[in-house]
ZADO-1210 file (C-alpha; in nm, 4 decimals, padded with zeros to 6 digits):
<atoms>
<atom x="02.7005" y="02.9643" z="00.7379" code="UNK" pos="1"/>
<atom x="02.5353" y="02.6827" z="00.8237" code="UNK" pos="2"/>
<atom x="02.4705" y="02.3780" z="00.6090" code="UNK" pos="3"/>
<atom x="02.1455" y="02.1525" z="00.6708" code="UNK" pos="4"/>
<atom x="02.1344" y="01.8026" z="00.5572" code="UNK" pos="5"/>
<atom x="01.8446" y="01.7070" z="00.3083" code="UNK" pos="6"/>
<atom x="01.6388" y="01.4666" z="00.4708" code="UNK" pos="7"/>
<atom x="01.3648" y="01.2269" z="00.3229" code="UNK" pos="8"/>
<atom x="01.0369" y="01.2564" z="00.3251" code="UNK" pos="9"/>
<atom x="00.8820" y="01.1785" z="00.6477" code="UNK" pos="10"/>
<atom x="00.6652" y="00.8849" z="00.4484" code="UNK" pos="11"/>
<atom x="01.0360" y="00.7624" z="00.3908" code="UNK" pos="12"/>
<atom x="01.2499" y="00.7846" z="00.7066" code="UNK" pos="13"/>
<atom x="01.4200" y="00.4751" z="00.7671" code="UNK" pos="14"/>
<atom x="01.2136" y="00.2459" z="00.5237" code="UNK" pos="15"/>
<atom x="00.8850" y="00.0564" z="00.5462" code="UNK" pos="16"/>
<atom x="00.7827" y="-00.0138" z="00.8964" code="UNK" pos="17"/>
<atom x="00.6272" y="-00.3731" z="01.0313" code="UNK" pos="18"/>
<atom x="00.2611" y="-00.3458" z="01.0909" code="UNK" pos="19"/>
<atom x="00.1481" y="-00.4454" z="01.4599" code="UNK" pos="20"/>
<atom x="-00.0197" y="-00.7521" z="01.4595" code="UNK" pos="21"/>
<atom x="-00.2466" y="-00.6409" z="01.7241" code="UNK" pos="22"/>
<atom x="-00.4229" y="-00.3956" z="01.4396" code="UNK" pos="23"/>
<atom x="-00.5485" y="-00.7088" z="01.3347" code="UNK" pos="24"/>
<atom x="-00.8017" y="-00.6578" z="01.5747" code="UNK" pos="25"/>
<atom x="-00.9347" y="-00.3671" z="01.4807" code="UNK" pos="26"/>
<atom x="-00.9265" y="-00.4059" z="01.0601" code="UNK" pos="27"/>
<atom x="-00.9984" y="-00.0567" z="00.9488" code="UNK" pos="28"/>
<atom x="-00.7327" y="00.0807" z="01.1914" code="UNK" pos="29"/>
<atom x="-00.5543" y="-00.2036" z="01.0238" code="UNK" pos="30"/>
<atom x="-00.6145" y="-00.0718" z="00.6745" code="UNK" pos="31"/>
<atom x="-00.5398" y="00.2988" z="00.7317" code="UNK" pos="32"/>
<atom x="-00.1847" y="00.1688" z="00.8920" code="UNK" pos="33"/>
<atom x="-00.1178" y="-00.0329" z="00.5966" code="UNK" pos="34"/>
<atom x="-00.2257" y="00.2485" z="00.3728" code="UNK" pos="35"/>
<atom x="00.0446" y="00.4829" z="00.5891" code="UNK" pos="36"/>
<atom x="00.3085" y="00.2070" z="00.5139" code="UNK" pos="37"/>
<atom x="00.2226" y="00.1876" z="00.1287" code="UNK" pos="38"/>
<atom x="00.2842" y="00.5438" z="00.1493" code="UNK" pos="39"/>
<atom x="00.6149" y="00.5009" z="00.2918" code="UNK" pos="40"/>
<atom x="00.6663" y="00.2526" z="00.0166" code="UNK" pos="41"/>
<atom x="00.6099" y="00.5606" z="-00.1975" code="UNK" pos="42"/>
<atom x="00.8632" y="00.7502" z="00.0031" code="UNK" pos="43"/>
<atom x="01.1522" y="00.5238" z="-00.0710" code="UNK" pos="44"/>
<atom x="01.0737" y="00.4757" z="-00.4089" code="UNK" pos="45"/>
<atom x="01.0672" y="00.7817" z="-00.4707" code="UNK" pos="46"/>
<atom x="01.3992" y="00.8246" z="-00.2840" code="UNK" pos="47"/>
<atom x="01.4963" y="00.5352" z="-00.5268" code="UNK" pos="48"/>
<atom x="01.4822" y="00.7450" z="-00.8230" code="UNK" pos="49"/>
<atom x="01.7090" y="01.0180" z="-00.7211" code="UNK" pos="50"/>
<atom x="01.9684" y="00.7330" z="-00.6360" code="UNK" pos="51"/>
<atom x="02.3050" y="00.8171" z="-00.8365" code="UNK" pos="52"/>
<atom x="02.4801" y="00.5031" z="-00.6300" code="UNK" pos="53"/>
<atom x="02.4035" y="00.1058" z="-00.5883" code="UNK" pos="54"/>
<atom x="02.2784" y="00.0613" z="-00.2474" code="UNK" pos="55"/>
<atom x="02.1369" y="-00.2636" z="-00.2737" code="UNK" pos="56"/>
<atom x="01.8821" y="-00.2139" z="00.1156" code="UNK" pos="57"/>
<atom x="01.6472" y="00.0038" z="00.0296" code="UNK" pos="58"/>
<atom x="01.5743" y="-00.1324" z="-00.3719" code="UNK" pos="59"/>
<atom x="01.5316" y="-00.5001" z="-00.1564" code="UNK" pos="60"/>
<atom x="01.3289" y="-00.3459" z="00.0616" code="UNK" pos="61"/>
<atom x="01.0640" y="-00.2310" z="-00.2205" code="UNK" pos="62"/>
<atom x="01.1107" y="-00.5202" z="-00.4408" code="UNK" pos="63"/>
<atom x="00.9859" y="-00.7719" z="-00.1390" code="UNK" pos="64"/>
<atom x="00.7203" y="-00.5444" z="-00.0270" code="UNK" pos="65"/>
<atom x="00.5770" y="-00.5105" z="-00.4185" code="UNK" pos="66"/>
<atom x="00.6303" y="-00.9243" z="-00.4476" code="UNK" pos="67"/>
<atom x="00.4449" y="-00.9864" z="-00.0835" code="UNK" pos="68"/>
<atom x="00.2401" y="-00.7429" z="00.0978" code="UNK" pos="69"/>
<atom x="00.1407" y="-00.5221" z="-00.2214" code="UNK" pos="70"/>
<atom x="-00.0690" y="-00.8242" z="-00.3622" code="UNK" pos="71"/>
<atom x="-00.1982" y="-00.9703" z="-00.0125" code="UNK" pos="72"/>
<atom x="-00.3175" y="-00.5966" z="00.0420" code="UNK" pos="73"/>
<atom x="-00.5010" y="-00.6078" z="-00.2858" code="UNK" pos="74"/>
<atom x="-00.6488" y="-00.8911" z="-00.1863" code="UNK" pos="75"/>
<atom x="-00.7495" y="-00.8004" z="00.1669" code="UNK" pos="76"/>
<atom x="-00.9519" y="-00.5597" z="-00.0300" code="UNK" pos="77"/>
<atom x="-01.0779" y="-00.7256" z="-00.3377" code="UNK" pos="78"/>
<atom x="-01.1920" y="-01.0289" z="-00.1467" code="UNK" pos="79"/>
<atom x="-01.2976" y="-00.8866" z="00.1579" code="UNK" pos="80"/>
<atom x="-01.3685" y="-00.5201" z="00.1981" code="UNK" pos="81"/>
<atom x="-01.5078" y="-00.4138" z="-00.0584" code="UNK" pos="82"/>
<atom x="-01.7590" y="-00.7042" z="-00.1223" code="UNK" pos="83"/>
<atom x="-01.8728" y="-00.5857" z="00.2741" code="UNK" pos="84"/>
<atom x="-01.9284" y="-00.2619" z="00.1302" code="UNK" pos="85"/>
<atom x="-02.1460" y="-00.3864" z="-00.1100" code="UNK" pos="86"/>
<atom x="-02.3081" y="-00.5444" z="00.0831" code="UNK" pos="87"/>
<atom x="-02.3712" y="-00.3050" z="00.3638" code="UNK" pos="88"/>
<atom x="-02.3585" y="00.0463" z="00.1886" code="UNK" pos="89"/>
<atom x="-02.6334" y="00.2266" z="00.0887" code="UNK" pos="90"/>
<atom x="-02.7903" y="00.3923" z="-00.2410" code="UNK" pos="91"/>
<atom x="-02.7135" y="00.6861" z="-00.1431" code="UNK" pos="92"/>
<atom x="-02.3659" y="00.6401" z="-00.0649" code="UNK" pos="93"/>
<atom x="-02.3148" y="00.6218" z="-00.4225" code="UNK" pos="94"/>
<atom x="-02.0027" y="00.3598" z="-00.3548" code="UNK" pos="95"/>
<atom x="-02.0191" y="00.1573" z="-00.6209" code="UNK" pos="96"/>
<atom x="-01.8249" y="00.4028" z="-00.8136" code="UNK" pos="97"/>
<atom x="-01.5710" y="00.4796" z="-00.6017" code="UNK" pos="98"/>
<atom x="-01.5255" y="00.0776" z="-00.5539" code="UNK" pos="99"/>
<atom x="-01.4864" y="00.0265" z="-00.9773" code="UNK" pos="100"/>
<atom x="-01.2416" y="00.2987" z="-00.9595" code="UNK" pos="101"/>
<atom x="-01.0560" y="00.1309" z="-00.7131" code="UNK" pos="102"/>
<atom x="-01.0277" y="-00.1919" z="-00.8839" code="UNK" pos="103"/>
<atom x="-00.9594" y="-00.0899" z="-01.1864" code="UNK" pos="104"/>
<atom x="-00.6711" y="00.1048" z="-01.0329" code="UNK" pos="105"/>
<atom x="-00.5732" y="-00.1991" z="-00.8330" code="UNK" pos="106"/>
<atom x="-00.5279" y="-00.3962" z="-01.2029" code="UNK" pos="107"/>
<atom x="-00.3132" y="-00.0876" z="-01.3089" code="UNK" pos="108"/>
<atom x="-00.1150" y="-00.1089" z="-00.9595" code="UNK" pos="109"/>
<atom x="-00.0091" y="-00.4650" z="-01.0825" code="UNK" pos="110"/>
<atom x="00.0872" y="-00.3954" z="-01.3992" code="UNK" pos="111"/>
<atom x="00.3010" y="-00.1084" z="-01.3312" code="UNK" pos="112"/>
<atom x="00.4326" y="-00.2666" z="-00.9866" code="UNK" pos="113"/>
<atom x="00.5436" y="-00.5472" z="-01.2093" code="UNK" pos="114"/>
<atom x="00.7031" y="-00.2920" z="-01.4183" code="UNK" pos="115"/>
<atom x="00.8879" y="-00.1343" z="-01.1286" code="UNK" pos="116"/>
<atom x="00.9460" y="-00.4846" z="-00.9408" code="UNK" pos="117"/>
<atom x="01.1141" y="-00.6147" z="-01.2805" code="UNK" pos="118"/>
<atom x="01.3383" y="-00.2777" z="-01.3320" code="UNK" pos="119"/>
<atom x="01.4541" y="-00.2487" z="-00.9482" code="UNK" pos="120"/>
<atom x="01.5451" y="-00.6591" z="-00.9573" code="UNK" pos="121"/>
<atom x="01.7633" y="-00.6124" z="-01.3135" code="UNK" pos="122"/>
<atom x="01.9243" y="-00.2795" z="-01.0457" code="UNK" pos="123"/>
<atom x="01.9515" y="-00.5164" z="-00.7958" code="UNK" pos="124"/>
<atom x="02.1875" y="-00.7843" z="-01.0552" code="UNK" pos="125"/>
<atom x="02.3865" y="-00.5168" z="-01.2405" code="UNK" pos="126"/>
<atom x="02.4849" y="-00.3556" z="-00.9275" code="UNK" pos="127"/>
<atom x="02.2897" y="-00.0079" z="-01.0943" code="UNK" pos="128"/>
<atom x="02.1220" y="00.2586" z="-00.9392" code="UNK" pos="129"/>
<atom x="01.7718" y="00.2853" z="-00.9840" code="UNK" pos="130"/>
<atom x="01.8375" y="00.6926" z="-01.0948" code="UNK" pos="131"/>
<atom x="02.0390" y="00.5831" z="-01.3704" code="UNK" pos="132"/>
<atom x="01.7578" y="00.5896" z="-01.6399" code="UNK" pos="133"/>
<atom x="01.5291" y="00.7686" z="-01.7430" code="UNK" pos="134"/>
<atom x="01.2732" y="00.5383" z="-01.8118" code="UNK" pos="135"/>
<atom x="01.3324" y="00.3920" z="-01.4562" code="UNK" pos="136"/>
<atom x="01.3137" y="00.7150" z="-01.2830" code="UNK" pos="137"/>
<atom x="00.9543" y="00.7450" z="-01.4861" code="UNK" pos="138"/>
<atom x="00.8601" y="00.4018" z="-01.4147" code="UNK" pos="139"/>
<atom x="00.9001" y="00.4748" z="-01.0426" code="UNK" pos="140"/>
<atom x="00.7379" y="00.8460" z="-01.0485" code="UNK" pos="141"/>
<atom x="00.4647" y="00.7385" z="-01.2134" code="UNK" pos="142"/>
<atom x="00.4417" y="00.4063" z="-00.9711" code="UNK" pos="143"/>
<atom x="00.4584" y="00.6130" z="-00.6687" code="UNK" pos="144"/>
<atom x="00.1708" y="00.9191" z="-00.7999" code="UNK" pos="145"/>
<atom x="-00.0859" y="00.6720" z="-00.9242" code="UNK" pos="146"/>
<atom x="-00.0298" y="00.4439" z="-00.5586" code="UNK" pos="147"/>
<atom x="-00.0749" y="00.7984" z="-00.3473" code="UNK" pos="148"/>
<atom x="-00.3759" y="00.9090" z="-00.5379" code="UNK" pos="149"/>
<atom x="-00.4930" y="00.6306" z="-00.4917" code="UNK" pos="150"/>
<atom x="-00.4383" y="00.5907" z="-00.0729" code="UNK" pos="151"/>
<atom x="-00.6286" y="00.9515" z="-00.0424" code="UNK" pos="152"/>
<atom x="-00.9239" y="00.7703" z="-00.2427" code="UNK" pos="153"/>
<atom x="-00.9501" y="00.4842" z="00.0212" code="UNK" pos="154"/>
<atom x="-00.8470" y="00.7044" z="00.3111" code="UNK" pos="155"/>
<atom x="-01.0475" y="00.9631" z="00.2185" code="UNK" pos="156"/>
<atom x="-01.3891" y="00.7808" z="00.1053" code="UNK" pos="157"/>
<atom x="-01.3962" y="00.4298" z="00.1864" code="UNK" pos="158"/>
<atom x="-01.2651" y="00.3625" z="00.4883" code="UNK" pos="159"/>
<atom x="-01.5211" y="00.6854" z="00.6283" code="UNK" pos="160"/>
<atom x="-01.7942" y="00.5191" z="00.4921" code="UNK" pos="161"/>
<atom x="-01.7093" y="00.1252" z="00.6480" code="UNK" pos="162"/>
<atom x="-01.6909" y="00.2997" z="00.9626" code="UNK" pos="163"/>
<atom x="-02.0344" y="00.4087" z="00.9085" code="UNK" pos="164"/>
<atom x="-02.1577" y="00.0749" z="00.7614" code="UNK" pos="165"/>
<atom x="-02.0150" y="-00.2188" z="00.8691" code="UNK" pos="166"/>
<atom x="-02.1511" y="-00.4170" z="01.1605" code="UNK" pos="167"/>
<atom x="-01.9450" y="-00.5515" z="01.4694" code="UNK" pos="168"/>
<atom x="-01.9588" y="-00.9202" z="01.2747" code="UNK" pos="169"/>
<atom x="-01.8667" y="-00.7333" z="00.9732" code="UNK" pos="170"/>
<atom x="-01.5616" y="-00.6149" z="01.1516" code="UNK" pos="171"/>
<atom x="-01.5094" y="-00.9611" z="01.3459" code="UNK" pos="172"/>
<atom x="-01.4952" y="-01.1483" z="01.0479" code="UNK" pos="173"/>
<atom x="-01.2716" y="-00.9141" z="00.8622" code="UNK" pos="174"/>
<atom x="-01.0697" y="-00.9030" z="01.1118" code="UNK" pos="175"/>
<atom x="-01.0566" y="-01.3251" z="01.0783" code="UNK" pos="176"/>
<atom x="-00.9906" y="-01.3614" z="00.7630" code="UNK" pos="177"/>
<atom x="-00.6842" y="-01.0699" z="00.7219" code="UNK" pos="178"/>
<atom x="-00.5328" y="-01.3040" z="01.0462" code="UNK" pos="179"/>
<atom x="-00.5668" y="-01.6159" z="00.8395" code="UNK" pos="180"/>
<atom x="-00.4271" y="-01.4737" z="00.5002" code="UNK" pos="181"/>
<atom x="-00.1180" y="-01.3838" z="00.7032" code="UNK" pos="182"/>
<atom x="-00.1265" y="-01.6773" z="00.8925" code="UNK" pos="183"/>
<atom x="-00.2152" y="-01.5490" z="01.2413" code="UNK" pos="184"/>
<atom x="-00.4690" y="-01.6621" z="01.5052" code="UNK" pos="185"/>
<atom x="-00.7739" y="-01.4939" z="01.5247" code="UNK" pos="186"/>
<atom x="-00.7833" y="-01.1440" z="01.7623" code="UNK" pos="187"/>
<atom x="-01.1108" y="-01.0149" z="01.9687" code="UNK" pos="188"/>
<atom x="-01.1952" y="-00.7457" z="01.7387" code="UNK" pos="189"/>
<atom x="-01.2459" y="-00.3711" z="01.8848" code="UNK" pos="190"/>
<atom x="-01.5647" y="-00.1503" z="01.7403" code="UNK" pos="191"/>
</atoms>
């Protein structure tokens, strides 16, 4: 009889990738491969809460990426897309609602990130693993359902419709200002 190792979920295999900087040049490509990589955030946490040993990589791994990229990704969106959409969308495309879901998820994504950030750091100094507690295998369930809910919203309706929407200068200057948040020169964007 044969005996198959469990394996992680493909969102989770091997950790969080790097984005390509060259996406930069295309932002919604950009945004739908940092949506993939939130989702492999998702993945590990999730992996995170079945933990029964310290292994102090992978909690690292989440704790930087909720500390740095989660909140420039907020950002990229608060600031940037979503005041284009505004902007460019129309009546019809009913995406104002969509948008004050979003936010008000985004404010909810803090919060509980802190939550999650704060619990996997105290792991990270008592040498504990994350699946230890109860509440900390909650905290990190419910972190990783309300962040994937909330990827198929953007996947699934916004970044459709800012295809449809924005203009090539929408796009270029997108595309500018996501460089210079991350400190990157300027790419020729790609329509």
């Amino acid at each position: 009889m044969s005996r198959e190792r469990a394996s992680p979920p493909p969102e989770a295999d091997g950790g969080i990738e790097p984005i390509s900087s060259y996406l930069m040049a295309s932002p919604l490509d950009f945004f739908f491969a940092e949506h993939f990589r939130h989702r492999q955030l998702c993945g590990l946490i999730d992996q995170l809460s079945k933990t029964t040993f310290f292994d102090p990589g992978p909690i690292a791994e989440v704790v930087d990426f909720l500390r740095f990229e989660a909140p420039i990704h907020i950002i990229d969106e608060e600031e940037d897309l979503f005041p284009l959409l505004r902007r460019r969308c129309l009546a019809e495309d009913e995406v104002e609602g969509v948008l004050g879901v979003l936010s008000a998820e985004h404010k909810a994504d803090g919060l509980l990130g802190k939550v999650v950030r704060t619990y996997l750091e105290r792991c990270l100094e008592t040498r504990a693993a994350p699946g230890a507690t109860h509440e900390g295998r909650r905290d990190l369930a419910a972190f990783a359902t309300q962040e994937r809910r909330h990827l198929a919203l953007e996947n699934a309706v916004v970044l459709p419709i800012a295809r449809q929407r924005l203009t090539a200068e929408d796009l270029a200057g997108l595309a500018r200002r996501l460089a210079a948040r991350r400190g990157m020169a300027p790419a020729e964007t790609s329509t």
